[in-house]
C-alpha positions in Angstrom: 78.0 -17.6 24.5 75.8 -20.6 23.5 74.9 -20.6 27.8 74.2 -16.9 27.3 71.6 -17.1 24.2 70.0 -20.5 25.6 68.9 -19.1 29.4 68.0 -15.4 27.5 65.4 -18.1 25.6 64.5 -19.6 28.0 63.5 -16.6 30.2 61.6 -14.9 27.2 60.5 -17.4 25.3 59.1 -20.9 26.7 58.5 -23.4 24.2 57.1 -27.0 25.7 56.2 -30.0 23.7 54.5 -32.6 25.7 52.5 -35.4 24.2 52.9 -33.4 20.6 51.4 -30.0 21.8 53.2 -26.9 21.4 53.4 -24.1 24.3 55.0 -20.4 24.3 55.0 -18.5 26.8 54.0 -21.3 28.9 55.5 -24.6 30.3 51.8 -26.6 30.5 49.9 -26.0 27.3 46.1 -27.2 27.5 45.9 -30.2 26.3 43.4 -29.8 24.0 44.9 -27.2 21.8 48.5 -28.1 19.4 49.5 -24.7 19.9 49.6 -22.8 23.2 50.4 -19.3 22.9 50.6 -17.5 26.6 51.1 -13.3 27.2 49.9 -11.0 28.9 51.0 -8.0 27.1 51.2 -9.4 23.4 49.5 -10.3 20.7 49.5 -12.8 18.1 50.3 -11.7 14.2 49.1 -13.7 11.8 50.2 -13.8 7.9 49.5 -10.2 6.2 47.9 -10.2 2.7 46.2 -8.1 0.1 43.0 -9.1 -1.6 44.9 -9.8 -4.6 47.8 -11.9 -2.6 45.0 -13.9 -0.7 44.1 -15.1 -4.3 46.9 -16.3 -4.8 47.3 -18.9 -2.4 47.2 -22.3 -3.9 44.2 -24.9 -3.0 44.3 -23.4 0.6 43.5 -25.8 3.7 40.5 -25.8 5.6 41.3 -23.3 8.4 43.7 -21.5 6.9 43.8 -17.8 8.6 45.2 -15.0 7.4 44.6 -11.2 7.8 43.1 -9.0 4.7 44.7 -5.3 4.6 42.3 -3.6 2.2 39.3 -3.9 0.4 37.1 -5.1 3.7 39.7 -5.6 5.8 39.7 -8.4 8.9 40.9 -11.6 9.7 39.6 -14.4 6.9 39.3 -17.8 7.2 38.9 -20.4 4.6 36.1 -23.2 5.1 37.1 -25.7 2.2 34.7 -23.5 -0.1 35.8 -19.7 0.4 37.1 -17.5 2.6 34.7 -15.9 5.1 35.8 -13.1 7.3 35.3 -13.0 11.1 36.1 -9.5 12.5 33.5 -7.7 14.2 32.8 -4.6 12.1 32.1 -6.5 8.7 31.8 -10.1 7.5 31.2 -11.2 4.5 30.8 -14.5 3.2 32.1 -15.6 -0.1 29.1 -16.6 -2.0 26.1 -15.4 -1.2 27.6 -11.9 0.2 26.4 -11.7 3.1 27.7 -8.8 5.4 27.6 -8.1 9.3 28.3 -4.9 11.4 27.0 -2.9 13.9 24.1 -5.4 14.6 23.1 -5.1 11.1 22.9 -8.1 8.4 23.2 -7.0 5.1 22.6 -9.6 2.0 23.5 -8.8 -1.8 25.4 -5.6 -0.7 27.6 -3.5 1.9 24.0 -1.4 2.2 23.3 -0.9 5.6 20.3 1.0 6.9 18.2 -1.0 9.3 18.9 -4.6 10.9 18.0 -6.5 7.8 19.1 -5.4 4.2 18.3 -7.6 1.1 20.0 -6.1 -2.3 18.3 -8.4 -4.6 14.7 -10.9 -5.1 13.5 -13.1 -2.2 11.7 -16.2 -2.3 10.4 -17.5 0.8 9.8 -21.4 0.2 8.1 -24.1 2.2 4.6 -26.5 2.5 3.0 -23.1 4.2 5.4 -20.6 4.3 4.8 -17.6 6.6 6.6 -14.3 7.2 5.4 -12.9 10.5 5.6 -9.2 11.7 5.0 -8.5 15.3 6.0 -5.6 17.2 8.0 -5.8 20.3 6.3 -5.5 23.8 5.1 -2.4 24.0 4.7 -1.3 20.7 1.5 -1.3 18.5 2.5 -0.8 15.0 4.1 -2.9 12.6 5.3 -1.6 9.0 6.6 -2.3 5.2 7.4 0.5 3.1 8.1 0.5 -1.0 10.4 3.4 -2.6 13.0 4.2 -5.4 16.2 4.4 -5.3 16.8 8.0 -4.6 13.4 7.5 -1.5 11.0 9.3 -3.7 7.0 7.4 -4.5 7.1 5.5 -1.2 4.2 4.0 -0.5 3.6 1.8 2.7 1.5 -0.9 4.7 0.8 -0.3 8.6 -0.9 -2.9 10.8 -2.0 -0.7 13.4 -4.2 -1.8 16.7 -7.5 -3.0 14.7 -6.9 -2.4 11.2 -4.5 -2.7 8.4 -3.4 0.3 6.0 -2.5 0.9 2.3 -1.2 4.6 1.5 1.1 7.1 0.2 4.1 8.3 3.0 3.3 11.7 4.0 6.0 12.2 6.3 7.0 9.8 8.3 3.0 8.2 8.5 1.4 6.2 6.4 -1.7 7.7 4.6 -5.1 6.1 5.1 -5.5 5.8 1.6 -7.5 2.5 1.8 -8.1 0.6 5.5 -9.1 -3.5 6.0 -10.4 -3.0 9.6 -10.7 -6.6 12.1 -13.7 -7.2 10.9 -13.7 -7.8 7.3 -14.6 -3.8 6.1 -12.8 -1.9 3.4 -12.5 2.1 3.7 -11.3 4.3 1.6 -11.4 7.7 2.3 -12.7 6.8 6.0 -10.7 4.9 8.6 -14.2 3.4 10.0 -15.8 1.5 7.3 -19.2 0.4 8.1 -19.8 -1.7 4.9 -18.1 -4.5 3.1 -17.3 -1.7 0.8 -17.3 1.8 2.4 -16.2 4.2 0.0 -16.1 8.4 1.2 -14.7 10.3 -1.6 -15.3 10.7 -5.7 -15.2 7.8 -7.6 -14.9 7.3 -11.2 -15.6 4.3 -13.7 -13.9 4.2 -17.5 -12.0 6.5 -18.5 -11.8 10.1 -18.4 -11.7 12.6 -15.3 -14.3 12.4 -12.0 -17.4 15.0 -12.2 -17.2 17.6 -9.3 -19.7 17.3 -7.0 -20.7 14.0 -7.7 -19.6 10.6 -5.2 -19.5 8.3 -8.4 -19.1 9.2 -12.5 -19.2 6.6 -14.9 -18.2 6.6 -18.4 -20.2 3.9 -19.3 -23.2 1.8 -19.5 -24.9 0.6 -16.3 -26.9 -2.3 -16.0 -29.4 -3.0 -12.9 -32.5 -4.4 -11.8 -33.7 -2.0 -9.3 -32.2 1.8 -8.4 -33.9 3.4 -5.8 -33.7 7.6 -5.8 -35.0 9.1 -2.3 -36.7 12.6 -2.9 -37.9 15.0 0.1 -40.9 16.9 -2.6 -43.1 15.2 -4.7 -45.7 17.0 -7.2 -48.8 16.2 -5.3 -48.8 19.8 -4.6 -50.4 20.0 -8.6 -53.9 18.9 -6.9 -53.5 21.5 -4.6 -56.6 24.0 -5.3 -54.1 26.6 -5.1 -51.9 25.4 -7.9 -51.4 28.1 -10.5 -52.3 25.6 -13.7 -51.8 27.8 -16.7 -54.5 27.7 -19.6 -54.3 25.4 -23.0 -54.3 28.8 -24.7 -51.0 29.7 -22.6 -49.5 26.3 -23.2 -49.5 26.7 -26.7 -48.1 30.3 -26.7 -44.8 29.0 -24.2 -44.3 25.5 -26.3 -44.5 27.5 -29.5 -41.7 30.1 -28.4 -39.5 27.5 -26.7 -40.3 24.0 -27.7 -40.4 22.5 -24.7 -42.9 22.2 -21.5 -42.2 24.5 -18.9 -40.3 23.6 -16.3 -38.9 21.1 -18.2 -34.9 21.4 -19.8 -34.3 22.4 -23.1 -32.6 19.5 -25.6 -29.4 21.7 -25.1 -29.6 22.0 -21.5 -29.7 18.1 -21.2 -26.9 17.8 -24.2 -24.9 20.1 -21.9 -26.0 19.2 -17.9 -27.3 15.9 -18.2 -30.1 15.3 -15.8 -31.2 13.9 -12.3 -32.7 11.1 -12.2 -34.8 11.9 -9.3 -35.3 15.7 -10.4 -36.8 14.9 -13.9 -39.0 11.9 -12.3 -40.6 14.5 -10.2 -40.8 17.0 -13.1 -42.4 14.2 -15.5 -45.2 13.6 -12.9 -45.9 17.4 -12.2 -46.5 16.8 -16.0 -48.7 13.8 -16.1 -50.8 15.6 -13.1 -51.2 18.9 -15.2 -52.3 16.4 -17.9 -54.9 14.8 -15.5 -55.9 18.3 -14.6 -56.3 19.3 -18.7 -58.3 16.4 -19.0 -61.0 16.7 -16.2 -61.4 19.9 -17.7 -61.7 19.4 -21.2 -64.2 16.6 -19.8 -65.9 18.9 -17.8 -66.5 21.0 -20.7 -67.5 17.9 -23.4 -70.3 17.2 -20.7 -71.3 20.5 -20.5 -71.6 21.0 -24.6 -73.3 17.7 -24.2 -76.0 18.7 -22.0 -76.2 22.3 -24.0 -77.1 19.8 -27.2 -79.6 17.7 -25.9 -81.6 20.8 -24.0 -82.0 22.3 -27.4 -82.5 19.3 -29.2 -85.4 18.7 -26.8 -86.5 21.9 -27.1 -86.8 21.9 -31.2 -88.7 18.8 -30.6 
């Protein structure tokens, strides 16, 4: 019987120590391995353990494998510190969490939506620490996007062929909400700014809401030492000799029912529209020029009384 049992191991089973190494299923283990296990149609089963069991092996060796059956389950080895596993759908390592699977890298978390996923802050450290994005060949645009949790708010920043861009998503694109092109220019509302500062929309300054119709409101005081307001009329038409210059007489009558020149807004027209700059410039010299106007005439007529005096007091001399 003992014959029977030793040539049924030996058939099935060949175990070979030579200079200390161990070999089954073969009768020449590699010599650089102390274990040599040899099949071709079997595997090799390693210890079995729960999450919980794992835990409670005592100060475990360096090395030491063993196979995890829940939680994320896969083969775990332990490196002197913690384990670490090393299957191919997820590893994680024991600290700083940090997962593997399906060519993604996850840190902080199991989350796994693109190639890299951080669940947590970042600090990027060095003498002159850079963080490059370049597209693959053939590609042209490079992205970052911010959003909550749930994907709502996301904003984003695109580097794309000449210019970089800051905007809401609308979609699946990136707004131009504000643009740096190559060369230094700023745009907002305009993805070619010409300026240092190229601004094509309503802006507003202090608080309160934008005036429609208008490129800039301020709720403020303004300060400058030159402004410059282009204007396509100008009143020289008042020294026109067909200018219809009302009389003195009718002056009075219209500034005595409405208290104010004509063609010139009431106090509760300004109190309620404001006024243009330019607009009231040009009104205020039609003004002056009527005035100029009154004036030669009123002088016209002095010198006439004049002359009228000194005729008749010649001619009671």
């Amino acid at each position: 019987m003992k014959k029977i049992i030793s040539l049924l191991v030996s058939n099935c089973i060949c175990i070979v120590c030579l200079a200390q190494a161990v070999g089954i299923g073969t009768n020449a283990p590699h010599p650089s391995a102390q274990l040599d296990v040899t099949s071709t149609n079997k595997g090799l089963l390693v210890p079995r353990l729960t999450l919980a069991q794992r835990g409670t092996i005592s100060s475990p060796a360096a090395g030491l494998l063993i196979y995890q059956t829940d939680g994320v389950p896969g083969y775990y080895s332990y490196n002197g510190s913690f384990w670490s596993i090393t299957n191919t759908q997820w590893s994680s390592v024991f600290p700083p969490d940090i997962f593997f699977g399906a060519g993604n890298v996850s840190i902080g978390s199991t989350i796994s939506v693109a190639n890299l996923n951080v669940t947590g802050d970042q600090l990027i450290y060095g003498s002159q620490p850079v963080l490059f994005f370049r597209p693959q060949t053939g590609a042209t645009t490079s992205q970052i996007r911010f959003q909550l949790t749930d994907g709502s708010n996301e904003f984003g920043i695109t580097h794309f062929g000449n210019r970089l861009t800051l905007g809401r998503m609308v979609g699946n694109t990136i707004a131009n909400d504000l643009i740096v092109a190559s060369d230094g220019n700023i745009g907002i509302g305009t993805t070619a700014p010409n300026a240092k500062l190229h601004i094509n929309t309503n802006m507003m300054i202090g608080p309160g809401n934008p005036t429609a119709g208008y490129a800039l409101s301020v709720n403020g005081k303004i300060i400058s030492e030159e402004v410059r307001v282009e204007a396509n009329v100008w009143p020289d038409y008042v020294f026109e000799n067909k200018y219809p210059l009302i009389s003195l007489t009718e002056l009075e009558s219209y500034i005595n029912n409405n208290k104010h020149l004509p063609n010139i807004p009431s106090a509760n027209e300004v109190k309620k529209e404001g006024i243009a700059l330019g607009e009231m410039n040009k009104r205020l010299l039609e003004k002056i020029e009527e005035l100029t106007l009154y004036i030669i005439q009123q002088d016209k007529k002095i010198n006439s009384l004049g002359e009228q005096m000194q005729r008749l007091q010649a001619k009671n001399h």
